[in-house]
C-alpha positions in Angstrom: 11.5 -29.6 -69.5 11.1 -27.3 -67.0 10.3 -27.8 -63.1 6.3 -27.7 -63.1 6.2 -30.2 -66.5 8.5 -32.6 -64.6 6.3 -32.7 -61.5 3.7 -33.1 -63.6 5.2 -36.2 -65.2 4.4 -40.2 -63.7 7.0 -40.9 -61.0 8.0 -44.4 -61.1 7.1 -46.9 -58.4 10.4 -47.1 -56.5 10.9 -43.2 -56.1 7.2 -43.4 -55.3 7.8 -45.6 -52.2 11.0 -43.3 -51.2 8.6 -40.2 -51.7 6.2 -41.7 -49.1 9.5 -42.8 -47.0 10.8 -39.3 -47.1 7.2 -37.9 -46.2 7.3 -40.4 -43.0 10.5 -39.6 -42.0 10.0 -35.6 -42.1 6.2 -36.2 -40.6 8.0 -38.2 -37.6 11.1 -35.9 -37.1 8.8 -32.3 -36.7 6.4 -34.3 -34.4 9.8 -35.7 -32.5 10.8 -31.9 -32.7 7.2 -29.9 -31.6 6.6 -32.3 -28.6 5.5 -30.5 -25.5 7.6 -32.3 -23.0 11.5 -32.3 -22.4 13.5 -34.8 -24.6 17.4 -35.3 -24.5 19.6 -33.1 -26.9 19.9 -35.8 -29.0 16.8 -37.0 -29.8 16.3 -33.6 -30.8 19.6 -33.2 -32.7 18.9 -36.9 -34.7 14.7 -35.5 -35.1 15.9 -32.7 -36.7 18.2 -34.7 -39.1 15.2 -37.0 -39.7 13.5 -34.3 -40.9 16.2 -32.8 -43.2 16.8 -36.3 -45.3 12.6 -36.8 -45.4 12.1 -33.7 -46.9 15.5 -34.2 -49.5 14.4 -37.6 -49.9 10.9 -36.3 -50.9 11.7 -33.4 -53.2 14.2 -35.8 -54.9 12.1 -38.7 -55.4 9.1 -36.5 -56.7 11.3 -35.1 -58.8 12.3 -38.0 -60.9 9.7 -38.7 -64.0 9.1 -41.8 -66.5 10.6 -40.8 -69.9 8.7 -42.4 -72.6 10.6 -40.2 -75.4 14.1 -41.8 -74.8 13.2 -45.8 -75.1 14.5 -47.8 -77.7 12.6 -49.4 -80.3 
């Protein structure tokens, strides 16, 4: 299977909800990061590792399919 079949595949609901936790998380961290005013060094230090584990958290969880093939009868 390679990489565009698996994203193709259904994710199940669990790594769905970590997907959409991951998306949040990397959404809130750039805004945190791209805000016009001064914030403390590290606000911007723990933003910018908000980011980093959203986007993991996202690629990781999208990447994880439901294999019908494998189940036992």
């Amino acid at each position: 299977m390679n990489l565009v079949e698996r994203y193709q595949k259904p994710t199940p609901k669990f790594f769905r909800i970590l997907r959409n936790i991951g998306i949040a998380l990397a959404a809130a961290g750039g805004a945190i990061i791209a805000a016009p005013i001064s914030i403390p060094a590290i606000v911007i230090t723990i933003a910018t590792y908000m980011t980093v584990v959203g986007a993991v958290a996202t690629a990781v969880s999208q990447a994880v399919v439901i294999d019908d093939s494998n189940k036992q009868k």
